[in-house]
C-alpha positions as CSV (number, residue, x, y, z in Angstrom):
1,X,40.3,82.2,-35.9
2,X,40.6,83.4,-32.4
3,X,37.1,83.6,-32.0
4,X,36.3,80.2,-33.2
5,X,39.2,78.9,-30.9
6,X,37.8,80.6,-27.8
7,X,33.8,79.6,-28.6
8,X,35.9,76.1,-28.7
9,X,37.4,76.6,-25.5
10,X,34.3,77.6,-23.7
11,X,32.2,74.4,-25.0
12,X,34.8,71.7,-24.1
13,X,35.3,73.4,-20.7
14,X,31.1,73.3,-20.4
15,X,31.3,69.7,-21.3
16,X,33.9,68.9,-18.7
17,X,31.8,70.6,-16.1
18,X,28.7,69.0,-17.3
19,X,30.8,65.4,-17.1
20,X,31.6,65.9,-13.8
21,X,28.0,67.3,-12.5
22,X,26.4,64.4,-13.8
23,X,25.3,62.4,-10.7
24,X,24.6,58.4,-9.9
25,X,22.1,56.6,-12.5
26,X,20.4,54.9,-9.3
27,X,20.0,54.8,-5.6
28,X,22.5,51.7,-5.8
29,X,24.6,53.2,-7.5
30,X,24.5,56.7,-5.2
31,X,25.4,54.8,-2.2
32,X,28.2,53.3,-4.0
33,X,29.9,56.8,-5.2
34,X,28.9,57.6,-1.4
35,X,30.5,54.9,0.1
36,X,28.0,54.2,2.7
37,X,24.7,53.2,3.7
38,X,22.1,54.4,6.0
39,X,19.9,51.7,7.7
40,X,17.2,52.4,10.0
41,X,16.1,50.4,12.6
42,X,14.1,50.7,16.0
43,X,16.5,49.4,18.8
44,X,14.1,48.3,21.5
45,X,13.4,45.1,20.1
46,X,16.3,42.4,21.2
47,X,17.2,40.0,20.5
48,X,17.7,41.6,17.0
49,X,18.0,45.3,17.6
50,X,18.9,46.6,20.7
51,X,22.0,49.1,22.4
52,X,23.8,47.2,24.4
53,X,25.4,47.8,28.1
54,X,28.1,49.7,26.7
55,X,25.6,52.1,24.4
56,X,26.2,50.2,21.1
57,X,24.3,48.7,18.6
58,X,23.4,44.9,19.0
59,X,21.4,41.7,18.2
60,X,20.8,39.5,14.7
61,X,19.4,42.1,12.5
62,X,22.8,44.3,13.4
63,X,25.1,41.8,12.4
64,X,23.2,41.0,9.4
65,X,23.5,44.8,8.1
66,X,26.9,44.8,9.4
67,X,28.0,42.2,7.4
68,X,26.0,42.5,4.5
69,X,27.4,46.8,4.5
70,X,30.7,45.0,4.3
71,X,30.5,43.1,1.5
72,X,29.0,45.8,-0.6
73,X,32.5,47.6,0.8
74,X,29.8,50.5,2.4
75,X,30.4,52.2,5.7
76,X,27.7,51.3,7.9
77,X,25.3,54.5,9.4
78,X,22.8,53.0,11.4
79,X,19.7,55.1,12.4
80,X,17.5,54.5,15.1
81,X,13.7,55.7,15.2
82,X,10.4,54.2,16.5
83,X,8.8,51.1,14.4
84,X,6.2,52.9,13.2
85,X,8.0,55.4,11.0
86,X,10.7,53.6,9.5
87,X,8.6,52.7,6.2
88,X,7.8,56.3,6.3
89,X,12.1,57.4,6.7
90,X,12.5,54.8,3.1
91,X,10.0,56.5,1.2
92,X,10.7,59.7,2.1
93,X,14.7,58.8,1.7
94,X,16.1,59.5,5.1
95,X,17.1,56.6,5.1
96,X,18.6,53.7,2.2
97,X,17.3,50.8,3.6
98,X,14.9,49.3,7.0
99,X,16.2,46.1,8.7
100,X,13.6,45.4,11.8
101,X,12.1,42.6,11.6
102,X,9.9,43.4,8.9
103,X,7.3,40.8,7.3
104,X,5.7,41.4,3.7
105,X,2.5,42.6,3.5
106,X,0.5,43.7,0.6
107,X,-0.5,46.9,2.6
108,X,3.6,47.9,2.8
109,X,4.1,47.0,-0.5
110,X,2.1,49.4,-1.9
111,X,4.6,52.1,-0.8
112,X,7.9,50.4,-1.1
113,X,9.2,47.3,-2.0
114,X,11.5,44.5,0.3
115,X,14.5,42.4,-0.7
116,X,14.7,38.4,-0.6
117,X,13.9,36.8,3.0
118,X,17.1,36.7,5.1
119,X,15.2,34.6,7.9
120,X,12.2,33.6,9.3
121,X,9.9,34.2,12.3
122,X,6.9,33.3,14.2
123,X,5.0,34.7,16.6
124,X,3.8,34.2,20.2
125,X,1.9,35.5,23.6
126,X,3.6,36.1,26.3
127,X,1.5,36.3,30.1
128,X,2.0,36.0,33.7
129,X,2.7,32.3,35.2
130,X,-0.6,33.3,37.2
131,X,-2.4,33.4,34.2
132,X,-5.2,30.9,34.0
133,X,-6.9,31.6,30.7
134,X,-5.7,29.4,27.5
135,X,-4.6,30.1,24.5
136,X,-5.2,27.2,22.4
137,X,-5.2,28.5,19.0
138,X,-4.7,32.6,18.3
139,X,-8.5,33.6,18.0
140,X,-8.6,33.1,21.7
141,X,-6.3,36.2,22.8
142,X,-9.7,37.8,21.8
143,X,-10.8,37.0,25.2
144,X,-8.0,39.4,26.7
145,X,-6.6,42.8,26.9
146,X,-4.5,42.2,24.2
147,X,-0.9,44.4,23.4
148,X,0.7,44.4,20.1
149,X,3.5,47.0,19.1
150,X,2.0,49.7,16.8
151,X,2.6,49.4,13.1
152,X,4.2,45.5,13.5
153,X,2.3,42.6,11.7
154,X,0.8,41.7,14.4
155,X,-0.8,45.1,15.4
156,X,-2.3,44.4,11.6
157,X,-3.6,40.7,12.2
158,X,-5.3,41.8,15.8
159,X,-7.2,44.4,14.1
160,X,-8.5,42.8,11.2
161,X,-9.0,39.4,12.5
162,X,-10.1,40.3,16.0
163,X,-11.3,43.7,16.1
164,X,-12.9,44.0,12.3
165,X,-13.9,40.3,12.8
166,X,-16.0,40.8,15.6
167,X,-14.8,38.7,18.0
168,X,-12.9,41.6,20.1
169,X,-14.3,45.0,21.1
170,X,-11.5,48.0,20.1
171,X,-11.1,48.9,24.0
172,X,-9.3,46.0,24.7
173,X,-6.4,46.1,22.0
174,X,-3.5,48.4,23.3
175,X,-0.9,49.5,21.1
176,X,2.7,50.6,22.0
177,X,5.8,51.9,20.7
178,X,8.4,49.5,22.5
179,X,7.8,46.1,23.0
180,X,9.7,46.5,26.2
181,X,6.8,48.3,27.5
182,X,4.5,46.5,26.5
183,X,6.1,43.4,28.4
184,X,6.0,45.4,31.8
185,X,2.5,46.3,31.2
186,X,1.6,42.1,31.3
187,X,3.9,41.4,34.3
188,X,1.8,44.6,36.0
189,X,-1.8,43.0,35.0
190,X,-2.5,46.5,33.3
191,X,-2.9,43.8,29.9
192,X,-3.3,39.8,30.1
193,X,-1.6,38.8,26.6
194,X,1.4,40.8,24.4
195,X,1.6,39.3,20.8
196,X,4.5,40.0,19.1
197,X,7.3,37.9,17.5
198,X,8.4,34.6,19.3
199,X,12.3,35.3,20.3
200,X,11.6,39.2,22.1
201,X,9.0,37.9,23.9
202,X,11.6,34.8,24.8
203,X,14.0,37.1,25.6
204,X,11.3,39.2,28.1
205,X,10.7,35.6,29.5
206,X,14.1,34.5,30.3
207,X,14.3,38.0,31.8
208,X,11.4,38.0,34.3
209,X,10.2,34.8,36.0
210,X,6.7,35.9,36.3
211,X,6.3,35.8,32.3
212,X,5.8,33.0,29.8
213,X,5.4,32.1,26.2
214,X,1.7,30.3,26.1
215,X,1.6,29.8,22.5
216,X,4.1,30.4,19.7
217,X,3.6,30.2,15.7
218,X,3.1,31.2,12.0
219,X,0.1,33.8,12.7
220,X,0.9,36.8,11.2
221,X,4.9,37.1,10.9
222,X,6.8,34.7,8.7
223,X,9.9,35.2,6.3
224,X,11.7,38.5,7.4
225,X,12.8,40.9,4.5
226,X,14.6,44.8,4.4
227,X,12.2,47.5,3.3
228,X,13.5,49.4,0.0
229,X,12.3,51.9,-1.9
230,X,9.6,51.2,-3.7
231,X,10.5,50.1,-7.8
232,X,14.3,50.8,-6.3
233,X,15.2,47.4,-8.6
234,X,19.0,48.0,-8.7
235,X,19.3,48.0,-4.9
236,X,17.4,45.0,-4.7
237,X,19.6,43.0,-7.2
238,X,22.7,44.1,-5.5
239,X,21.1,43.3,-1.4
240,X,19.7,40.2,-2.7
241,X,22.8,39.0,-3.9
242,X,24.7,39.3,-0.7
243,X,21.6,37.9,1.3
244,X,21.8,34.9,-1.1
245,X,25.7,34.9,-0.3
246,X,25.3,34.8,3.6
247,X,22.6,32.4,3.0
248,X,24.9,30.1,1.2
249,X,27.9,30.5,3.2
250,X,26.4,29.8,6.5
251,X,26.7,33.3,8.2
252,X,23.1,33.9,8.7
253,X,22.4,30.3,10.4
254,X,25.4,31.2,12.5
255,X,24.2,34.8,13.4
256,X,21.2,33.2,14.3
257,X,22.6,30.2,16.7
258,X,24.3,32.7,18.4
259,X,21.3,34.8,19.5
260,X,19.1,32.4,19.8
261,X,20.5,29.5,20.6
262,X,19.0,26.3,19.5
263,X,16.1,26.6,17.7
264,X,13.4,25.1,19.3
């Protein structure tokens, strides 16, 4: 009888260590029992991630993981890296989520999957108010040094459509990490025409005089969505939600006015 009592003890007391072993059913729900949420971004791209005067994090794409973190009651860890590997960080989860300004593209989604647009974008090419070249429609930046941001949409649409196409030779597209650059490079004549998305290339406009917008639209960007893990289903249902929810409310349209103003 002791025997059996003791074999008795020692399996409930496995199954009570086994209970409290067993770990999250899901990435969701991991970050739940966590309480927090680690969001990478690149922070040299205002107005929708930069670090601000006083060192801290800033611009649309902050407040929107700011606010979106506290309504799924998370802390909020942001992590800041270059463009190019933050698809790279999801899949290899060092990090939950990506908010940057991403675009879909078939090419990403092969590796991980995005949540439901929380805005939308278009592009445009910036140049020097000496420029005399046009830019009528977007095949002409061919004609240029052109400058794109490496691993951004528009990086993709200026080699395929201009460099694979034919109507660009390789030597005159210049990639770079930081957009910032990039824009310093045009106002030094080292490259003619930067492409990247329409309000950081407004924002390097309203910052030097010598730079302009030429041309502006839908060429490669379009509705802007966080990058997930790929199949991560429950963390979609759950960010989608509270997209929808800022969506409805108004927050995002407000976020939005008040970095960019009126929309033109």
């Amino acid at each position: 009888m002791k025997r059996f009592t003791y074999f008795l003890f020692v399996i409930l007391m496995l199954l009570a260590i086994t209970a409290c072993n067993v770990g999250p059913a899901n990435h969701w729900e991991k970050m739940q029992k966590e309480g927090k949420i680690v969001i990478g971004t690149s922070a040299d791209y205002p107005p929708f991630e930069y670090v601000d005067a006083n060192g801290n994090f800033a611009g649309f794409d902050v407040d929107i993981m700011t606010e979106m973190a506290s309504r799924a009651g998370l802390k909020l860890e942001i992590v800041d890296m270059p463009f190019d590997s933050l698809i790279a960080a999801v899949k290899e989860g060092k990090i939950d989520v990506a908010v940057a300004a991403f675009n879909y593209s078939e090419e990403r989604d092969q590796s991980v999957d995005f949540t439901e647009a929380y805005y939308y974008q278009e592009n445009g090419f910036l140049v020097t108010t000496a420029f005399t070249g046009t830019i009528d429609k977007p095949e002409d930046a061919a004609n240029y040094k052109l400058g794109v941001q490496t691993g951004a949409m528009a990086d993709d649409w200026a080699t395929t459509t201009l460099v694979d196409g034919g109507l660009m030779s390789a030597e005159n597209l210049f990639r770079y990490e930081r957009v910032d650059q990039a824009g310093l490079d045009v106002k030094n004549g080292r490259i003619d025409v930067l492409m990247a998305d329409y309000y950081p290339l407004l924002t390097l406009e309203q910052q030097y005089d010598d730079l302009k917008i030429i041309y502006h639209g839908e060429v490669a960007a379009g509705p802007m969505m966080m990058v997930i893990p790929d199949g991560d289903k429950e963390t979609k249902a759950g960010l989608d939600l509270i997209i929808k929810a800022m969506l409805d409310d108004g927050f995002v349209d407000k976020t939005a006015t008040t970095h960019f103003g009126v929309i033109e």
